[in-house]
N, C-alpha and C positions, 0 to 999 in steps of 0.2 A: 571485554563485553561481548554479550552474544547479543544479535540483533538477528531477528526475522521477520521476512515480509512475505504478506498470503493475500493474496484476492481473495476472498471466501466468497461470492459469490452471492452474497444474501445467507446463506445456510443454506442455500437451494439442493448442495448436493452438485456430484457430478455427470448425470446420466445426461445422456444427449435428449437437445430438445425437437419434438416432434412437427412444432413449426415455433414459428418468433414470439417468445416471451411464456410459450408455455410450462416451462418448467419453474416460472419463476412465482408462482401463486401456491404453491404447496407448503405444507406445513415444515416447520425447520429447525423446532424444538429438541428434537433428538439427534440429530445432526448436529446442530452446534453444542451439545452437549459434548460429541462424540471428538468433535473436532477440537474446544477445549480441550479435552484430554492429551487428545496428540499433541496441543501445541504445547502443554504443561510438562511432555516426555523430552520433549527437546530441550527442556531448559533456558528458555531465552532469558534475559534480563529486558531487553525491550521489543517489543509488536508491534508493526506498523501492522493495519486489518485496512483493506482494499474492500471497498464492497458492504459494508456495514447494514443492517436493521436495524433504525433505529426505535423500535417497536411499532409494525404492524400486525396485521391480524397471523401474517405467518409467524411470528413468533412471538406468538401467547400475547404481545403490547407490551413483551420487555425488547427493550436494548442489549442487541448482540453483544455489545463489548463492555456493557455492566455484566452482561450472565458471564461470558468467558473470563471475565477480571475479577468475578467472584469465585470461580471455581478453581482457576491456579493462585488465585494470590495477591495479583498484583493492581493497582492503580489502573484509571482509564481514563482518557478525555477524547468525547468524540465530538465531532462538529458535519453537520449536512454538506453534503459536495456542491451542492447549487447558487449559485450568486443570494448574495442576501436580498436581492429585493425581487429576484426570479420567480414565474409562474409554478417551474416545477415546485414550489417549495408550498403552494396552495392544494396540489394536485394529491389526491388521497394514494397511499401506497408510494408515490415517488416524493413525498416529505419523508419519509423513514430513512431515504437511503443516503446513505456519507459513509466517513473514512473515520479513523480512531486509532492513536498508539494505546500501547498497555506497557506498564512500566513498572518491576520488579520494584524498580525505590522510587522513592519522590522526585520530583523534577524542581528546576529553580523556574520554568515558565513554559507557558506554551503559545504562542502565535497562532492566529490564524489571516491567511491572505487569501488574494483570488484574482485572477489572472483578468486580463481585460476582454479575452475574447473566448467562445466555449459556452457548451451548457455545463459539464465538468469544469469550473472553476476555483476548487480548494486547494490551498496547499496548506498544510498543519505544518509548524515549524517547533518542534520540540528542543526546547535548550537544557540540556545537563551541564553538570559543573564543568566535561573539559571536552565537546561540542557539541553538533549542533546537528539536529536529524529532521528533514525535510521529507514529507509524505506527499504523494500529488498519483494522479488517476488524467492521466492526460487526453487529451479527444481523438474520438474515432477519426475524422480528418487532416490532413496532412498538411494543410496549409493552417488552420489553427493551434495544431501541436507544435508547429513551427514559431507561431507569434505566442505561441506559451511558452516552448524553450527561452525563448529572447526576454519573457518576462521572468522569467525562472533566473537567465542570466542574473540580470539584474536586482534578483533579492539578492542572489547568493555573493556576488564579490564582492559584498561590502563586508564582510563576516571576518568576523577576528579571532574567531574560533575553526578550527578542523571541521570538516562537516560531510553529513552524508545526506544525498537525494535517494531515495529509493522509492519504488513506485510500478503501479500498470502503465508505460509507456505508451504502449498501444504502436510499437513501429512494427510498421509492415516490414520492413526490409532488417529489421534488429538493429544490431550494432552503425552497421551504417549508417543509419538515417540520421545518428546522432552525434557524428564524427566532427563535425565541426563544433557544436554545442561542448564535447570533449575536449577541445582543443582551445576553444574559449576558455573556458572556468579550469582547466588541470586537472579535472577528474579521471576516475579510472575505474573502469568497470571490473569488479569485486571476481566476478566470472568468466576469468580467461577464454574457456572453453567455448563461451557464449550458449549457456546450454538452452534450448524451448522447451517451452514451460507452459505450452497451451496447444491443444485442450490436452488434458491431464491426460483422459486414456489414451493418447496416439500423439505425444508432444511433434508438434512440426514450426511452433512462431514462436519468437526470443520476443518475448512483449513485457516480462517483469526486469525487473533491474534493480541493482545497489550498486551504486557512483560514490566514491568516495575522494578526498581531497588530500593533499600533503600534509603531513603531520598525523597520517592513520597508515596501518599496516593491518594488510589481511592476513590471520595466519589461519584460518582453515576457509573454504567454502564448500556446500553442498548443497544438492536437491533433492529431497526425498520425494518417494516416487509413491505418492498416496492419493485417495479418490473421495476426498471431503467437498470439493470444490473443480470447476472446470478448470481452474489452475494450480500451478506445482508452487508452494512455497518454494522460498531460497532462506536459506539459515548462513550467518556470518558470522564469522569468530574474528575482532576486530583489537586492536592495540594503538593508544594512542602512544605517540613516537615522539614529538613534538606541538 
């Protein structure tokens, strides 16, 4: 199975912003066109999409991850990143934005959870026949991303299935900061190398990630080095083993 994960950013693009939030008001139609395309060159079987529209005015009133799921092929289920009874989710422009897999074949289910603490609280749990792929966009703060690990723990060890977390982490410090959470659950980061993956044109922070559990084998990984979005996909070539 080929799995890849992207922030896309909203379709915003990658150009640096000239103060806070300005780059995120522009139109994103041709861009996410653009950027489907690339992700349809990689081949994946499944998408995890960080950063989603779920149709505002930047993009035409469609939903990112229906146009990109129409244009290669495949399945989509998105769901808003904000607690379900949260402000953000009133608030015009920040109702659009959540997360979404795309899925070359049908899935047997899809979950959705949320963490107790965070304005980013989704985590999407996609079940296939033989496991289990967790999507989550974790908080800018470090003491919350903390009490989201801890609740992360706790969906994932009960799972009877192999399973992958992949996601915008948001660690400052990368691998680190996650070393114990790692050692918790038996996961193991897909990318040895620990490569940064943000901001796209000058990579310096390891903020995305794919964790994976026992009973999976990584046999290829990569990051291609493209300017759709302020961050770098990571693409996996994945084998279940047990």
């Amino acid at each position: 199975m080929r799995f890849m994960l992207y922030n896309i950013r909203y379709g915003t693009g990658s150009k640096r912003l000239l103060f806070p939030w300005s780059g995120y008001f522009r139109d994103t139609i041709q861009n996410t066109l653009d950027l489907a395309d690339f992700i349809k060159s990689m081949e994946p079987d499944v998408v995890g999409l960080v950063e989603v529209d779920a149709g505002s005015f930047r993009s035409g009133r469609r939903n990112q991850a229906e146009m990109i799921a129409e244009r290669i092929g495949h399945f989509h289920s998105y769901r808003s990143k904000y607690g379900k009874t949260g402000m953000l989710r009133k608030l015009p422009l920040m109702n659009k934005q959540g997360n979404a897999f795309l899925t070359k074949d049908t899935f047997k289910n899809v979950g959705f959870h949320y963490f107790k603490e965070g304005v980013k609280k989704l985590v999407i749990e996609l079940e296939l026949r033989d496991l289990n792929i967790y999507l989550v966009h974790l908080a800018l703060g470090y003491r919350i991303r903390q009490s989201q690990l801890a609740d992360l723990y706790a969906l994932v060890k009960s799972s009877d299935k192999p399973h992958i977390i992949a996601g915008d982490l948001n660690t400052r410090w990368g691998e680190h900061e996650i070393k114990l959470f790692l050692a918790a659950t038996g996961l193991q980061n897909a990318d040895k190398y620990q490569t940064p993956t943000y901001p796209s044109w000058a990579p310096k922070r390891h903020l995305d990630f794919i964790l994976y559990s026992p009973g999976l084998k990584v046999k290829r990984f990569w990051v291609p080095y493209v300017s759709f979005s302020d961050h770098l996909p990571l693409v996996c070539d994945i084998e279940v083993t047990g």
